[in-house]
C-alpha positions in Angstrom: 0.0 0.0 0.0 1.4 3.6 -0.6 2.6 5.1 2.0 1.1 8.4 1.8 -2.3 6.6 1.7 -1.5 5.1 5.2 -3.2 6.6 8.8 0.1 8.4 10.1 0.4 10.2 6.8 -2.5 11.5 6.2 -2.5 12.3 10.4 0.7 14.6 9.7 -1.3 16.5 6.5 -4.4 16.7 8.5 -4.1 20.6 9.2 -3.6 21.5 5.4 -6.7 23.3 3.6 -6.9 20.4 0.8 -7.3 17.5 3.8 -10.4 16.8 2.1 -9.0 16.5 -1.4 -6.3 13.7 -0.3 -8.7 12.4 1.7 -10.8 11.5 -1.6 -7.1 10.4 -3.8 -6.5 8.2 -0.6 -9.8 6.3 -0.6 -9.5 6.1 -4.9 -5.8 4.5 -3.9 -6.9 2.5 -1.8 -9.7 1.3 -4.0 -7.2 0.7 -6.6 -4.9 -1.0 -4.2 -8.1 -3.4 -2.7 -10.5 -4.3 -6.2 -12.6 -6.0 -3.3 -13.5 -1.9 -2.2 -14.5 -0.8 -5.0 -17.4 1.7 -4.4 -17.5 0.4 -0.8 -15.0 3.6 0.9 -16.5 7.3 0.8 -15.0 9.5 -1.5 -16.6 12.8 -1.6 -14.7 14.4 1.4 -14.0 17.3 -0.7 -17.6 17.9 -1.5 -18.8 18.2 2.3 -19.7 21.4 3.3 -17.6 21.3 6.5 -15.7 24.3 8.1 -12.0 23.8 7.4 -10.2 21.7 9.7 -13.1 19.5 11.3 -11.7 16.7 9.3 -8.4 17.2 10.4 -9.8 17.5 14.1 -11.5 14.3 13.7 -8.6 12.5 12.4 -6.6 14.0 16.0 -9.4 12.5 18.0 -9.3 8.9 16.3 -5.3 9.1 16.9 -5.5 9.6 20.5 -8.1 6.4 20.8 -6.0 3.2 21.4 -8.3 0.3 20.5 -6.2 -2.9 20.9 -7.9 -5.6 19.0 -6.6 -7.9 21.5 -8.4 -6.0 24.1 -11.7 -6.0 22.8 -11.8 -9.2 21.4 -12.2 -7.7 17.8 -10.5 -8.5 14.3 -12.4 -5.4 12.8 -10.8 -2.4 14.2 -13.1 -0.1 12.1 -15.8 -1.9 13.3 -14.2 -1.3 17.0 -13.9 3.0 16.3 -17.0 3.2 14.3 -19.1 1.8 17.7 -17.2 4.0 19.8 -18.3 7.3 17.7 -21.7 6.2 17.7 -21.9 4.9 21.5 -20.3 8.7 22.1 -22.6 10.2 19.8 -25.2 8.7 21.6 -24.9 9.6 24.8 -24.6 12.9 23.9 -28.3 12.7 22.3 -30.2 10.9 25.1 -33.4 9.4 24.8 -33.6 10.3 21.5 -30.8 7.9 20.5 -32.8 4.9 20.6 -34.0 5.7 17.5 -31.1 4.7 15.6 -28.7 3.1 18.5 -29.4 0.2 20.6 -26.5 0.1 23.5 -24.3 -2.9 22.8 -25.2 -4.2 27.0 -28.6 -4.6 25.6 -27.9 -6.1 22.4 -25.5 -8.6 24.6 -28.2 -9.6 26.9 -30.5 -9.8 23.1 -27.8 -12.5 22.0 -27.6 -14.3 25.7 -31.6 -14.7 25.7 -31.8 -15.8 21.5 -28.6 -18.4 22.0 -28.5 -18.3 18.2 -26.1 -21.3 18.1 -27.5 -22.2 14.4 -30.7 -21.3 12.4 -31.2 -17.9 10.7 -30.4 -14.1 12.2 -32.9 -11.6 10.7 -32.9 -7.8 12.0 -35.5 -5.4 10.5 -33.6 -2.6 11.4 -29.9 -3.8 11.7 -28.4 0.0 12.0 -24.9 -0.8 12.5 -25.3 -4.2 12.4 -25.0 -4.6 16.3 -27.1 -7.6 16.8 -24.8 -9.5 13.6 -21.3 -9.2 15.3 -22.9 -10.0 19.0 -24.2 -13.1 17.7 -21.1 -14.1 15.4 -19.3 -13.7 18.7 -21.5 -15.6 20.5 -21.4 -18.6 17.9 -17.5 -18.6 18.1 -17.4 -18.3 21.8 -20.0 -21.5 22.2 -18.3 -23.4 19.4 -17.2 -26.2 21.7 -19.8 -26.3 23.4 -22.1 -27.2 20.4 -18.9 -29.4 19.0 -18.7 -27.1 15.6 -18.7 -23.9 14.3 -21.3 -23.8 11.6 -22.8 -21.8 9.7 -25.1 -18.7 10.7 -26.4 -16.9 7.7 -27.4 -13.3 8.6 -30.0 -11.3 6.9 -31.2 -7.8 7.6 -32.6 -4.7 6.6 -32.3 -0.7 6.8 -34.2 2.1 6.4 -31.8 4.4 6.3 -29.5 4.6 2.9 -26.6 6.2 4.1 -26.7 3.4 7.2 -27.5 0.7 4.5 -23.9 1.8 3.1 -21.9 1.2 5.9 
């Protein structure tokens, strides 16, 4: 991968005016890099109306958040920051979160209760696809216990587009 596509790169240009503009040429090389990511990372960062900088600033906040795969259990590190921001974001909003975020302890105590060891996962409004990874992990953790890993198809739907994109 090119280095000036990489997180510490792009960290130490975070403060210059065109950060959104080599933003966008990092996602297009690492689409070019990855054929799997085609049309899967955002590429418009140059087109958000933003004030200057807030990009940059968010980039300093993701730096200073150590999320150790090991840690949390986790191979998806994105997965890991992305349910951070919105656990964050919302706790800042209150009540009116629980229209788009159910807290990962109650999704947990979701899995516990369901036990989906095999059969089908369906969520009508799979968000951030909470409920998925809980019961993935759940599956892996009981493996033994049910004496394989199986399969566990996953199915699910969203209202939102720009949450059906992530």
């Amino acid at each position: 991968m090119p280095g000036d596509v990489r997180f510490e790169a792009l960290l130490a240009k975070a403060a210059n005016a065109d950060f959104p503009q080599k933003l966008d040429k990092a996602m297009a090389a690492l689409e070019a890099e990855n054929p799997s990511l085609k049309g899967v990372l955002y590429r418009d960062f140059g087109r958000l109306e933003l004030e200057e900088g807030k990009l940059g600033d968010l980039m300093g906040i993701i730096a200073k958040i150590d999320f150790d795969p090991a840690q949390h259990g986790s191979r998806d590190i994105f997965g890991e920051v992305y349910e951070y921001f919105l656990g964050q974001f919302a706790r800042q909003e209150g009540a009116r979160a629980g229209e788009f975020y159910t807290p990962k302890s109650v999704v947990n105590l979701l899995v516990e209760i369901l036990a989906p060891f095999r059969g089908t996962i369906y969520d009508p409004a799979c968000g951030s696809g909470g409920m998925f990874v809980q019961s993935a992990k759940f599956k892996d953790a009981h493996a033994k216990q049910v004496g394989k890993k199986g399969d566990l198809p996953i199915y699910g739907q969203e209202l939102m587009a720009d949450t059906r994109r992530l």
